[in-house]
N, C-alpha and C positions, 0 to 999 in steps of 0.2 A: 504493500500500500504506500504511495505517495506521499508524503509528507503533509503535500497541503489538502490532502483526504482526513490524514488523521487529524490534521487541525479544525477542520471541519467538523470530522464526526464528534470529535470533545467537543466542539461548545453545541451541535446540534444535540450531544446526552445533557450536557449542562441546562438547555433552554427546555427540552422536558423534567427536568428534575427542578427546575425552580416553577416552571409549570405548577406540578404538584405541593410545592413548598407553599405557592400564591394559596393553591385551594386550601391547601391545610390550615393557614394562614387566616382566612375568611373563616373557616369553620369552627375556630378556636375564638376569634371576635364576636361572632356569632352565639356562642357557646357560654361567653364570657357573660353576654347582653342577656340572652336570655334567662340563665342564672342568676344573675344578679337581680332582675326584671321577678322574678314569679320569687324570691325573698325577699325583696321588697313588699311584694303582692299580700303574702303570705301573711309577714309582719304588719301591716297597716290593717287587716281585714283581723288579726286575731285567731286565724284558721289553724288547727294545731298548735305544740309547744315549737317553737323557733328560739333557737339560744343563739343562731349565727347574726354578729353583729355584721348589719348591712352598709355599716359607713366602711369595714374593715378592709381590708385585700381580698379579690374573690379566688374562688379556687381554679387552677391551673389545669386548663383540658390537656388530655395527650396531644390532641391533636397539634398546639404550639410546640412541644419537648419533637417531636414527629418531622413537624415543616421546619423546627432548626435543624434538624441533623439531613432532611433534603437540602438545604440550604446550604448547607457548607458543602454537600455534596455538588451541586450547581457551581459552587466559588470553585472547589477542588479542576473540575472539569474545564471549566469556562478558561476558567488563568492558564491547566495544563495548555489550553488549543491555543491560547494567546502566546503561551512559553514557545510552543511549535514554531508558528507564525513567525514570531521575533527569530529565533534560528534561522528558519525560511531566509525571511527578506531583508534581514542584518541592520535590523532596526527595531524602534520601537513598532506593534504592530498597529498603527491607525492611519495609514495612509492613505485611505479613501473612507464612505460614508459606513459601508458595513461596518469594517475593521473600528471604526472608532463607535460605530452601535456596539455591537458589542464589548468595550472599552469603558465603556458610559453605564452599559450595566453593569461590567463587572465591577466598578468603582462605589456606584450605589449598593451593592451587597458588603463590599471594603468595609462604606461608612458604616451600614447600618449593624454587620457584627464588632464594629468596634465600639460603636456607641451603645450597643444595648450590653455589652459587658459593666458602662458602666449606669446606666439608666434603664428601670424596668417599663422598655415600650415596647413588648411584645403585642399589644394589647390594635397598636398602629402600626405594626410589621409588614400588615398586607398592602400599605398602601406604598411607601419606596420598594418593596419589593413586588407590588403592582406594575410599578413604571419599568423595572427590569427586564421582567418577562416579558411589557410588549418590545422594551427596543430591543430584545434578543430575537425575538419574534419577528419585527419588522425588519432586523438586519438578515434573514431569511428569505426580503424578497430583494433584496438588491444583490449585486452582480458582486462576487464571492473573489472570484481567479484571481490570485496574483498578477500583477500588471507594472509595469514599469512608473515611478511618481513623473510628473510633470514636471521640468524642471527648477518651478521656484521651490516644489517641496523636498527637493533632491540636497539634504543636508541632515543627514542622519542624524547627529548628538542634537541639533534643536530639532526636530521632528521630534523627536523619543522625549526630550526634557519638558519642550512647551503641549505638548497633547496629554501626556501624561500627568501634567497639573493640572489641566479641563479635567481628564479625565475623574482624578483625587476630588476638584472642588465640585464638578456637575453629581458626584455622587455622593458627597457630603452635602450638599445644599438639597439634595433629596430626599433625605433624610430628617432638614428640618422644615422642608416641606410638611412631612408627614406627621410631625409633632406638632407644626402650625395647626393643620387641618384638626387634630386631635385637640387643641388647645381651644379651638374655635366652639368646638361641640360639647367641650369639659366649661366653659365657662371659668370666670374667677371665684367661683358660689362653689364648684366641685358638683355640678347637678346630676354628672353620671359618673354610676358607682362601680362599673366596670373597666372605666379609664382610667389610666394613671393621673395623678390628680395635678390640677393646677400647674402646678409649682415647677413638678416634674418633670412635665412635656414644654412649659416656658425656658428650663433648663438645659434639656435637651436639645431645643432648637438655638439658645443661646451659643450651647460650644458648637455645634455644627458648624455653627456662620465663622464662629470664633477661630475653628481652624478653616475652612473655607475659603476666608475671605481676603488674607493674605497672599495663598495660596494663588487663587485668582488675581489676587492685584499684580505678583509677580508674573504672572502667564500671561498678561496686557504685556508689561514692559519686555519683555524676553520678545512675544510678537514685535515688538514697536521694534525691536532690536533687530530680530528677523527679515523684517519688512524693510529695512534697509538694503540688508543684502542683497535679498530679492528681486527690490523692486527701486531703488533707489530714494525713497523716503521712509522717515519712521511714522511717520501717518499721512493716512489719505483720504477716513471717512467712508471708508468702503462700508459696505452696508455690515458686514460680521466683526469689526472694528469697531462699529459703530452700538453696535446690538448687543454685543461684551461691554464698551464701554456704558450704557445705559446700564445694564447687568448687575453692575460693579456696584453704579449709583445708588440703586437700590436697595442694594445691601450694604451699604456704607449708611444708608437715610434708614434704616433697621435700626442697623445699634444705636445711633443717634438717637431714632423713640425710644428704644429700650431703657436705654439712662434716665429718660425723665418721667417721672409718674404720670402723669398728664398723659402718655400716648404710650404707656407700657400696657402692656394685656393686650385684649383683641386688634386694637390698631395692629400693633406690630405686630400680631399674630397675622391679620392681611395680610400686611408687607409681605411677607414670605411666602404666603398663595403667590402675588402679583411677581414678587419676585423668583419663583420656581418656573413661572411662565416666562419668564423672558429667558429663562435659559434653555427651556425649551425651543424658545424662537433662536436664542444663538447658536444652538446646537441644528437646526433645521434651515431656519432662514439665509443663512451667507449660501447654502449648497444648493436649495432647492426654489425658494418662494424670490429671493430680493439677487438671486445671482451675485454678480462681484468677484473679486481676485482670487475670492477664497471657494471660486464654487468646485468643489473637488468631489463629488458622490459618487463617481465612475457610473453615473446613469448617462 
């Protein structure tokens, strides 16, 4: 077999195995909701003796212990075909739109087991691990074969350094994506009893950005450096230049609410909806929607 068969076949095992991690994943949310929901139920109606205190921690389905150990299975997989890949074509592997789909999710899996080692947000695992699946999924319909780069992207060590800091912050920033969202629905009152509370998921999405967002701001300037080489300026306004630098602002006007009471809580919990969408537009738009220097999809 091929090299770039086997690199293939790893991440097409990896994209069914987090497949399965997303559902298990849902089903453990689910399970979470529901449980908590009929002791709630139970309690306020007096029905039976109930001694489980309902403000507590709820109890833990298999189905989450289940979707993490697929889940690391999918990372295992995923990284082995990107390890392939980089041997293949003697760089880092994301030099067209699949390679960096897949790049994108295995980044957001990075984040999200590093961050729930130290935060218990099993509870919102399905949702960055929602977005994995499909861009592992949607890296499936685009055009896979190995190909010769263009040649502004023909410079190996920034190719491998600057994608691969997208790659770190687009999968840490999706991760406090999904604490956002979790935060939004948890309220500052704590009104669902199934989610990690408040505090938590404001916490969680606080470090995310927090290592994030340096990360990103270096992967600007490395580009701007880039872009010299390439093209004979450090900036041009191109539309994915442009759509990163918006990106950035975003999550700079983040932490900025975050520090003051006034716009801490749901405010900044939007931010970080609004701002997960723009990295979705910069991760889409320079290739596909707005064209530009950067349109590299091999479509």
């Amino acid at each position: 077999m091929a090299l770039e068969d086997l690199s293939h076949l790893a991440v097409a095992a990896g994209t069914s195995t987090i497949a399965i991690a997303f559902i298990l994943y849902v089903i453990h949310t689910s399970l979470l909701a529901a449980g908590r929901r009929a002791v709630a139920t139970a309690a306020a109606s007096g029905a039976g003796s109930v001694s489980m205190d309902v403000t507590g921690p709820a109890p833990e389905p298999v189905a989450g212990q289940i979707g993490r150990l697929f889940l690391w299975a999918s990372f295992l997989l995923v990284g082995a075909g990107m390890l392939i890949r980089a041997y293949l074509v003697g760089r880092g592997p994301w030099g067209n739109l699949y390679e960096f789909s897949v790049a994108f999710a295995f980044g957001i899996m990075l984040g999200y087991l590093f961050l729930s080692r130290r935060y218990p947000i099993r509870a919102i695992a399905f949702l960055p691990i929602g977005v994995a699946t499909f861009l592992l999924a949607y890296g499936f319909t685009l055009p896979s074969t190995v190909s010769p780069l263009v040649p502004a992207l023909n410079n190996a060590p920034l190719l491998t350094i600057h994608v691969a800091m997208a790659m770190i912050s687009y999968g840490i920033f999706a991760v406090s994506f999904g604490a956002a969202v979790g935060y939004l629905i948890q309220g500052p009152e704590n009104r669902v009893t199934w989610l990690p509370s408040a505090k938590v998921l404001d916490e969680a999405a606080y470090r995310a950005v927090i290592i994030g967002f340096p990360v990103f701001a270096t992967l600007i300037i490395l580009g701007s450096y880039w872009a010299s080489i390439a093209w004979g300026r450090y900036w041009g306004w191109d539309p994915k230049e442009t759509s990163a630098l918006v990106t950035w602002l975003i999550y700079a006007v983040y932490l900025h609410m975050r520090s003051r009471r006034v716009w801490s809580g749901r405010p900044a919990a939007l931010i970080l909806v609004i701002g997960f969408g723009a990295v979705l537009f910069t991760y889409l738009g320079g290739n596909l929607v707005l064209g530009g220097l950067h349109s590299y999809s091999g479509l």
